[in-house]
C-alpha positions in Angstrom: 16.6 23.9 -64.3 15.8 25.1 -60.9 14.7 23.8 -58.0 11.5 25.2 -56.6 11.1 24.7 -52.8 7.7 23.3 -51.5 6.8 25.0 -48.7 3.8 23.8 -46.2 2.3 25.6 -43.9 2.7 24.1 -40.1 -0.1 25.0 -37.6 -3.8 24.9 -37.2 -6.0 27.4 -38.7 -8.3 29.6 -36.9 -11.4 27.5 -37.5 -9.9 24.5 -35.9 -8.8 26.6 -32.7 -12.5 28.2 -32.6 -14.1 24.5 -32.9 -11.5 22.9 -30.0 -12.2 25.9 -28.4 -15.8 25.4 -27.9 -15.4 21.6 -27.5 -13.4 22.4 -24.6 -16.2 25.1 -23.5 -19.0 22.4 -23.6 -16.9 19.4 -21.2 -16.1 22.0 -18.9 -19.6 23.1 -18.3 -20.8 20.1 -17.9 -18.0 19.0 -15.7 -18.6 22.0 -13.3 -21.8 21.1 -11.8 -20.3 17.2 -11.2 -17.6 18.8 -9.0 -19.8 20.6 -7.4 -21.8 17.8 -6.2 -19.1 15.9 -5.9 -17.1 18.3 -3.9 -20.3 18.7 -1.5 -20.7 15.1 -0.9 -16.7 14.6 0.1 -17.7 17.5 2.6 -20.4 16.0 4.6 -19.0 12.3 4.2 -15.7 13.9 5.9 -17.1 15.5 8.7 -19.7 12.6 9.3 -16.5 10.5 9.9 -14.7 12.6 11.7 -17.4 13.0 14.4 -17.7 8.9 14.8 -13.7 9.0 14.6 -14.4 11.6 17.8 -16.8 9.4 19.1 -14.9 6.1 19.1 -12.0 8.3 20.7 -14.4 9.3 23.5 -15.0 5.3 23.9 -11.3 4.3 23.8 -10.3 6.7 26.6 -13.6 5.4 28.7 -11.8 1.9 28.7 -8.2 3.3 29.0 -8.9 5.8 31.7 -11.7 4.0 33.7 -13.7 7.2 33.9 -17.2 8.1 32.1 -16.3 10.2 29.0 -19.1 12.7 27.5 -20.0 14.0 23.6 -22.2 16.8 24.1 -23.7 18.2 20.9 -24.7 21.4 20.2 -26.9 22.0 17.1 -27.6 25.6 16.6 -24.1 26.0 17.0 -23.1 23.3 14.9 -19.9 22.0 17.5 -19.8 19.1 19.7 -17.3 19.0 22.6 -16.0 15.9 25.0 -15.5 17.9 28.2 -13.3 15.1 29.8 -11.7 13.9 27.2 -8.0 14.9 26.5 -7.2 17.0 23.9 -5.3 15.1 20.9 -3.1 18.5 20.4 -3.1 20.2 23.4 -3.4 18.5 26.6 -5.3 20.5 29.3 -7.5 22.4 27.1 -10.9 21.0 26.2 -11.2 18.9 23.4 -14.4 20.8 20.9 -15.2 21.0 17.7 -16.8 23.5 15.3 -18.0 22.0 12.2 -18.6 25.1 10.6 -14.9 26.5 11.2 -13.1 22.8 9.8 -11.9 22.4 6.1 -15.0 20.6 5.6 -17.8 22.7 6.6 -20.9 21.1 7.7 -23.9 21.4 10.4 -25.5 18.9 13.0 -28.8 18.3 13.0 -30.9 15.8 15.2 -28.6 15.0 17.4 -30.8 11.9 19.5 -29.0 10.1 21.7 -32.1 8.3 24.2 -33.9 11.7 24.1 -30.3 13.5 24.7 -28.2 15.7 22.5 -25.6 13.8 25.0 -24.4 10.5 25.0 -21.7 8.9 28.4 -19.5 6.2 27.5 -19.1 4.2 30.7 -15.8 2.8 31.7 -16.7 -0.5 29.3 -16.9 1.5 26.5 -20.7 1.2 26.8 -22.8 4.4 25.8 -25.5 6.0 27.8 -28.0 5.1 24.9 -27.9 4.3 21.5 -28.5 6.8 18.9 -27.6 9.2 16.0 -26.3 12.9 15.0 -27.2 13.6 11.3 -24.4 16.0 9.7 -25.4 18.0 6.9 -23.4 19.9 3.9 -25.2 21.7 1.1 -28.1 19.6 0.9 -26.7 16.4 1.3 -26.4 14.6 4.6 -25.0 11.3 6.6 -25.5 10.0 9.6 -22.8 8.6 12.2 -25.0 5.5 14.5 -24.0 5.1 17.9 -24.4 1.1 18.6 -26.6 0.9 21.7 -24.5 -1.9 23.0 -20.9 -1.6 22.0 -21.0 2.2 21.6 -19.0 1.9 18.4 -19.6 4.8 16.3 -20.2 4.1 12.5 -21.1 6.4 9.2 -22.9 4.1 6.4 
């Protein structure tokens, strides 16, 4: 008598490939537009915080130096600059910012600081007025608060 081998078939047919296929098709576009969204709100959350992070900066050196330190925005050109502020990376050189020209492209809007575009940290650390610079990504936007009387910078 002799043997007959049994032999089964290993794999996955072409129906199954077309079905996981298409599976895989649907969760990715739905996925897409998430990022997206997603992807723009990370944008404008990052440049709100790194204006106040800029902001407090201006403070700190007010106190450390013992001179009035300046943000000056500049809306239609979307860049703020501290004048008299060192420059984190290159000392001498004046210390601006264009938000359209970061990793995290965004645009200011409304900066109001007391009817200014301008707000002076005196040598306390105490700002020339309270106030607020929306920034602005894709349709979504945050706003970084500049606290009247500590100056402290802050994105909620």
């Amino acid at each position: 008598m002799a043997a007959t081998a049994v032999r089964t078939r290993v794999g996955f047919s072409l129906i199954e490939l077309v079905i996981t296929t298409l599976v895989i098709g649907i969760i990715a576009a739905a996925a897409v537009p998430r990022y997206s969204g997603a992807l723009a709100r990370y944008r404008v959350a990052a440049a709100a915080k790194r204006v106040a992070a800029d902001l407090n900066y201006a403070r700190r050196e007010a106190m450390n130096q013992g001179v009035s330190q300046d943000g000056v925005f500049n809306g239609p050109t979307n860049s703020y600059a501290m004048p008299t502020v060192p420059h984190p990376d290159s000392p001498g050189l004046t210390y601006s910012v264009a938000l359209m020209d970061t990793e995290y492209p965004a645009m200011i809007n409304a900066p109001n600081f007391g009817g200014s575009s301008t707000v002076t940290y005196d040598i306390f650390g105490q700002p020339s007025a309270g106030g607020s610079v929306t920034v602005l990504s894709n349709g979504n936007q945050r706003t970084v608060n500049v606290d009247a009387v500590t100056g402290i910078a802050t994105v909620p």
